[in-house]
Legacy VTK file of the C-alpha trace (Angstrom):
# vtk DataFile Version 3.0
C-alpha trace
ASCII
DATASET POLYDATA
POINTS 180 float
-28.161 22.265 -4.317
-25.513 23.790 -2.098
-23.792 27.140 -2.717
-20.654 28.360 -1.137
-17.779 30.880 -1.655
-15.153 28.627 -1.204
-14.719 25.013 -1.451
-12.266 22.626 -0.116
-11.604 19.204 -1.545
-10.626 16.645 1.069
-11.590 13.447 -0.325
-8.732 11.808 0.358
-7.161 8.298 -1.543
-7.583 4.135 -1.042
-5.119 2.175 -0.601
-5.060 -0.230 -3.934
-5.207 -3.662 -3.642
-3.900 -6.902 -5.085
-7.572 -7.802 -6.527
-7.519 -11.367 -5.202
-11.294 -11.292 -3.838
-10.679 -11.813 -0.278
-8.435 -8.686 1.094
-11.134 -7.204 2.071
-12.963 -9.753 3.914
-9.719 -10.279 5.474
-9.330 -6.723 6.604
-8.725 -7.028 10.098
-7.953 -10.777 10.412
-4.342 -10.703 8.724
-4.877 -8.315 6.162
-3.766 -4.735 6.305
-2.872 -1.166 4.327
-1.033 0.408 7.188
1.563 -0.841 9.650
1.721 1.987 12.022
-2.015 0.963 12.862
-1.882 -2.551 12.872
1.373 -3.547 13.288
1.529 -4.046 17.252
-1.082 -6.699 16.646
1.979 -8.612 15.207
4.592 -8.830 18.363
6.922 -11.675 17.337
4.134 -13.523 14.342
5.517 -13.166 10.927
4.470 -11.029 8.266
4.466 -10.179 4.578
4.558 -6.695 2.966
3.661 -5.829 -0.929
5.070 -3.688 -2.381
8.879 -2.249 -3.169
8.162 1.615 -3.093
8.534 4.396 -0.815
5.806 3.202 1.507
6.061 -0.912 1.535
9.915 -0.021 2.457
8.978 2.250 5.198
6.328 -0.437 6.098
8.503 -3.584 6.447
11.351 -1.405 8.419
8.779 -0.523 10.805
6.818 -3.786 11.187
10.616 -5.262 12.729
9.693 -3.458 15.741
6.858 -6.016 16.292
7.182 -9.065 14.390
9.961 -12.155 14.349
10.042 -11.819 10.669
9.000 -9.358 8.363
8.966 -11.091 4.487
8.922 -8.334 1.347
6.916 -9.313 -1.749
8.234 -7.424 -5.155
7.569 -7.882 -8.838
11.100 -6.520 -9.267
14.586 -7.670 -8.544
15.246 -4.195 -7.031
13.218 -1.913 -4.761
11.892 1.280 -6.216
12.621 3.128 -2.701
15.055 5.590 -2.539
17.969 4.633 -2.003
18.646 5.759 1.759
15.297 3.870 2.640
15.796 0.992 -0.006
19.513 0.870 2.221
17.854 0.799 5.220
15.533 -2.696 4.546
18.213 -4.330 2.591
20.950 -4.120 5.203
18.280 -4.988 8.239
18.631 -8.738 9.219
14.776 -8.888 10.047
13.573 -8.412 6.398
13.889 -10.881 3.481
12.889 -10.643 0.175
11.184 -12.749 -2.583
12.347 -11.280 -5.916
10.235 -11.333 -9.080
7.132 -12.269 -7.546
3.724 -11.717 -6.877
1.023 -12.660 -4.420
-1.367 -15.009 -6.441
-3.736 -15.921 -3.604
-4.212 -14.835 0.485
-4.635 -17.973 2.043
-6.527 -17.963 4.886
-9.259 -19.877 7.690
-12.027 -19.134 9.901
-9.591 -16.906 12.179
-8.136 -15.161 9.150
-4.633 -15.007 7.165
-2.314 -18.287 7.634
-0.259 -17.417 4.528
0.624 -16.525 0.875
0.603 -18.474 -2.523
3.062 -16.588 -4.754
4.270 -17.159 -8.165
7.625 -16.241 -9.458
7.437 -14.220 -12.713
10.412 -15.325 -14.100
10.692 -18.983 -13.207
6.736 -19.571 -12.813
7.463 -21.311 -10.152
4.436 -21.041 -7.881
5.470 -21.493 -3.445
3.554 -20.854 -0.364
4.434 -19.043 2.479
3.459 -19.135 6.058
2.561 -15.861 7.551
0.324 -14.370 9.862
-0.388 -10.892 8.041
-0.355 -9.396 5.103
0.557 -5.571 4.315
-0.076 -4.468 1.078
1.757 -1.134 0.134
0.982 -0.681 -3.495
-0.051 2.658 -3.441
-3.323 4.841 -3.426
-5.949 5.748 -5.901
-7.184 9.773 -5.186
-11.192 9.484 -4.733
-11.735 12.411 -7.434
-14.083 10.410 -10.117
-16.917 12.916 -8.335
-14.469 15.398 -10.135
-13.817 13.936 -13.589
-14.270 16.882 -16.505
-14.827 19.809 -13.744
-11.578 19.965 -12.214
-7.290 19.810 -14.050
-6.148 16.284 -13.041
-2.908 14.241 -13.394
-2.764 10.922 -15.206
-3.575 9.181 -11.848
-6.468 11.354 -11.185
-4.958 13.202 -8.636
-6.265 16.952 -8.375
-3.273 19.458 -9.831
-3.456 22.260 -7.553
-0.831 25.578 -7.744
0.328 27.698 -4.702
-0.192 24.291 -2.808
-4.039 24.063 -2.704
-5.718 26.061 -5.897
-7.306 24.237 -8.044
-8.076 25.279 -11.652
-11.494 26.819 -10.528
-11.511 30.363 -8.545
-12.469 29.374 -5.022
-12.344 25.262 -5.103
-8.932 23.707 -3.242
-7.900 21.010 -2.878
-6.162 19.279 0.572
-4.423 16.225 1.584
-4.193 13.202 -0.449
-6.518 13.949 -2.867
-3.441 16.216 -4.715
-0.210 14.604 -5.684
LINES 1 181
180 0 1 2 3 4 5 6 7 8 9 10 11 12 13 14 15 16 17 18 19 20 21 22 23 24 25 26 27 28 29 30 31 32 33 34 35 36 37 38 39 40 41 42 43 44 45 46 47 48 49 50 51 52 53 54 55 56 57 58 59 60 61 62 63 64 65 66 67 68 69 70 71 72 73 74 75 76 77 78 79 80 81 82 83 84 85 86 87 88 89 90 91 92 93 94 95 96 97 98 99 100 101 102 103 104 105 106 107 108 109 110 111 112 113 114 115 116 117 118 119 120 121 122 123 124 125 126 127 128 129 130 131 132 133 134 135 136 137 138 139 140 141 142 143 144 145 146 147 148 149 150 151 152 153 154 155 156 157 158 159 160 161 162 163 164 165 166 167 168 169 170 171 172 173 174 175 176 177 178 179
Protein backbone atom coordinates (compact mmCIF):
# COMPACT_ATOMS: atom_id res chain seq x y z
CA UNK A 1 0.00 0.00 0.00
CA UNK A 2 1.31 3.34 -1.19
CA UNK A 3 0.01 6.74 -0.04
CA UNK A 4 0.60 10.02 -1.69
CA UNK A 5 -0.85 13.59 -1.96
CA UNK A 6 -0.96 13.74 -5.44
CA UNK A 7 -1.05 11.33 -8.18
CA UNK A 8 -0.25 11.49 -11.76
CA UNK A 9 -1.56 9.09 -14.36
CA UNK A 10 0.88 8.47 -17.19
CA UNK A 11 0.03 5.20 -18.47
CA UNK A 12 0.03 6.00 -21.74
CA UNK A 13 -1.96 4.02 -24.98
CA UNK A 14 -1.07 0.83 -27.59
CA UNK A 15 -1.16 1.10 -30.75
CA UNK A 16 -4.21 -1.40 -31.94
CA UNK A 17 -3.64 -3.92 -34.22
CA UNK A 18 -5.14 -5.78 -37.15
CA UNK A 19 -5.48 -9.14 -34.92
CA UNK A 20 -3.96 -11.39 -37.59
CA UNK A 21 -1.65 -13.44 -35.03
CA UNK A 22 1.65 -12.59 -36.36
CA UNK A 23 2.14 -8.55 -36.04
CA UNK A 24 3.69 -8.98 -33.24
CA UNK A 25 6.14 -11.58 -33.94
CA UNK A 26 6.80 -9.51 -36.86
CA UNK A 27 7.53 -6.41 -34.88
CA UNK A 28 10.75 -5.42 -36.04
CA UNK A 29 11.11 -7.58 -39.20
CA UNK A 30 8.51 -5.59 -41.48
CA UNK A 31 6.03 -4.80 -39.09
CA UNK A 32 5.61 -1.44 -37.46
CA UNK A 33 3.21 1.27 -35.37
CA UNK A 34 5.35 4.27 -36.04
CA UNK A 35 7.11 5.61 -39.12
CA UNK A 36 9.14 8.33 -37.66
CA UNK A 37 11.03 5.37 -35.81
CA UNK A 38 11.25 2.90 -38.30
CA UNK A 39 10.85 4.37 -41.37
CA UNK A 40 14.65 5.04 -42.41
CA UNK A 41 14.96 1.28 -42.26
CA UNK A 42 12.90 1.52 -45.54
CA UNK A 43 15.24 3.79 -48.03
CA UNK A 44 13.84 2.98 -51.49
CA UNK A 45 11.84 -0.87 -50.31
CA UNK A 46 8.17 -0.51 -50.55
CA UNK A 47 5.74 -0.26 -47.94
CA UNK A 48 2.13 -0.51 -46.81
CA UNK A 49 0.31 1.71 -44.26
CA UNK A 50 -3.26 0.85 -42.45
CA UNK A 51 -5.18 2.98 -41.78
CA UNK A 52 -7.06 6.29 -43.41
CA UNK A 53 -7.08 8.66 -40.28
CA UNK A 54 -5.19 11.46 -38.98
CA UNK A 55 -2.14 9.38 -38.19
CA UNK A 56 -1.89 6.55 -41.18
CA UNK A 57 -2.10 9.90 -43.47
CA UNK A 58 0.62 11.59 -41.66
CA UNK A 59 2.39 8.14 -41.73
CA UNK A 60 2.37 7.33 -45.48
CA UNK A 61 3.34 11.22 -46.33
CA UNK A 62 6.26 10.76 -44.24
CA UNK A 63 7.39 7.21 -45.12
CA UNK A 64 7.96 8.95 -49.08
CA UNK A 65 10.97 10.37 -47.63
CA UNK A 66 12.44 6.81 -47.43
CA UNK A 67 10.75 4.35 -49.46
CA UNK A 68 10.19 3.89 -53.55
CA UNK A 69 6.61 3.32 -52.83
CA UNK A 70 4.49 3.90 -50.06
CA UNK A 71 0.90 1.71 -50.64
CA UNK A 72 -2.30 2.95 -48.26
CA UNK A 73 -4.67 0.22 -47.04
CA UNK A 74 -8.43 1.65 -46.18
CA UNK A 75 -11.75 0.02 -45.47
CA UNK A 76 -13.21 3.19 -47.01
CA UNK A 77 -13.37 4.77 -50.40
CA UNK A 78 -12.34 8.07 -48.72
CA UNK A 79 -9.78 8.96 -46.05
CA UNK A 80 -11.05 10.09 -42.71
CA UNK A 81 -8.01 12.73 -42.50
CA UNK A 82 -8.68 16.13 -42.58
CA UNK A 83 -8.88 17.43 -45.40
CA UNK A 84 -5.52 19.57 -45.68
CA UNK A 85 -3.64 16.24 -44.70
CA UNK A 86 -6.11 13.85 -46.63
CA UNK A 87 -4.96 16.68 -49.70
CA UNK A 88 -1.63 16.26 -49.01
CA UNK A 89 -1.40 12.06 -49.63
CA UNK A 90 -3.88 12.14 -52.37
CA UNK A 91 -2.12 14.67 -54.58
CA UNK A 92 1.57 13.03 -53.71
CA UNK A 93 2.69 10.76 -56.66
CA UNK A 94 4.53 8.36 -54.13
CA UNK A 95 1.31 7.07 -52.40
CA UNK A 96 -1.40 4.80 -53.88
CA UNK A 97 -4.32 3.55 -52.51
CA UNK A 98 -6.36 0.27 -52.31
CA UNK A 99 -9.98 1.31 -51.65
CA UNK A 100 -12.45 -0.83 -49.70
CA UNK A 101 -10.08 -3.15 -48.34
CA UNK A 102 -8.56 -4.79 -45.63
CA UNK A 103 -5.41 -6.64 -44.70
CA UNK A 104 -6.54 -10.36 -44.29
CA UNK A 105 -3.12 -11.89 -43.64
CA UNK A 106 0.86 -10.45 -43.16
CA UNK A 107 2.70 -12.64 -45.23
CA UNK A 108 5.94 -13.18 -44.29
CA UNK A 109 9.50 -15.68 -44.06
CA UNK A 110 12.31 -16.40 -41.90
CA UNK A 111 13.69 -12.68 -42.46
CA UNK A 112 10.26 -11.18 -41.87
CA UNK A 113 7.40 -9.28 -43.97
CA UNK A 114 7.47 -10.06 -47.94
CA UNK A 115 3.87 -8.83 -48.36
CA UNK A 116 0.06 -8.47 -47.84
CA UNK A 117 -3.06 -10.70 -48.65
CA UNK A 118 -5.99 -8.26 -48.79
CA UNK A 119 -9.56 -8.70 -49.54
CA UNK A 120 -11.76 -6.17 -51.12
CA UNK A 121 -14.98 -5.59 -49.12
CA UNK A 122 -17.04 -4.80 -51.80
CA UNK A 123 -15.99 -7.07 -54.63
CA UNK A 124 -14.51 -9.96 -52.26
CA UNK A 125 -12.02 -10.13 -54.36
CA UNK A 126 -9.05 -11.35 -52.34
CA UNK A 127 -5.03 -9.98 -54.05
CA UNK A 128 -1.60 -10.02 -52.70
CA UNK A 129 0.76 -7.47 -52.52
CA UNK A 130 4.47 -7.33 -52.42
CA UNK A 131 5.91 -5.17 -49.77
CA UNK A 132 8.62 -4.99 -47.49
CA UNK A 133 6.81 -3.34 -44.34
CA UNK A 134 3.87 -2.92 -42.90
CA UNK A 135 2.60 0.27 -40.83
CA UNK A 136 -0.42 -0.10 -39.14
CA UNK A 137 -2.06 3.29 -38.04
CA UNK A 138 -5.37 2.27 -36.64
CA UNK A 139 -5.28 4.05 -33.63
CA UNK A 140 -4.55 3.53 -29.80
CA UNK A 141 -6.29 1.92 -26.93
CA UNK A 142 -5.56 4.22 -23.41
CA UNK A 143 -4.03 1.53 -20.81
CA UNK A 144 -6.69 2.68 -18.02
CA UNK A 145 -8.49 -0.92 -17.30
CA UNK A 146 -6.20 -0.50 -13.83
CA UNK A 147 -8.77 2.46 -13.62
CA UNK A 148 -12.15 1.01 -14.57
CA UNK A 149 -15.05 2.18 -11.80
CA UNK A 150 -12.45 4.60 -9.82
CA UNK A 151 -11.87 7.16 -12.27
CA UNK A 152 -14.77 9.38 -15.17
CA UNK A 153 -13.85 7.79 -18.55
CA UNK A 154 -14.91 8.30 -22.21
CA UNK A 155 -16.45 5.56 -24.30
CA UNK A 156 -12.89 4.55 -25.41
CA UNK A 157 -11.63 4.43 -21.95
CA UNK A 158 -9.72 7.34 -22.15
CA UNK A 159 -9.39 9.29 -18.70
CA UNK A 160 -11.77 12.70 -18.92
CA UNK A 161 -9.73 15.16 -17.21
CA UNK A 162 -10.86 19.22 -16.80
CA UNK A 163 -8.40 22.22 -16.64
CA UNK A 164 -6.20 19.85 -18.87
CA UNK A 165 -5.05 17.23 -16.29
CA UNK A 166 -7.81 16.85 -13.25
CA UNK A 167 -9.31 14.00 -13.04
CA UNK A 168 -12.65 13.42 -11.24
CA UNK A 169 -10.76 12.60 -7.91
CA UNK A 170 -9.11 15.63 -5.77
CA UNK A 171 -5.40 15.12 -6.28
CA UNK A 172 -5.21 12.19 -9.17
CA UNK A 173 -4.23 13.69 -12.95
CA UNK A 174 -3.96 12.48 -15.58
CA UNK A 175 -0.99 13.15 -18.52
CA UNK A 176 -0.26 12.28 -22.00
CA UNK A 177 -2.06 9.75 -23.92
CA UNK A 178 -3.81 8.23 -21.39
CA UNK A 179 -6.57 11.43 -21.77
CA UNK A 180 -8.26 12.11 -25.04
Amino acid sequence: LYRCMSLIITTGASPKLLDLGNEESLYGRGVSVCATCDGFFYRDREVVVVGGGDTAVEEAVFLTRFAKKVTVIHRRDTLRAVPVLANRALTNKAISFKWDSEVTEILSDTRGVIGIRIKNLRTEKVSELTCDGVFIAIGHLPNTSLFVDQLEMDNEGYILTKNGTETNISGVFAAGDVQD
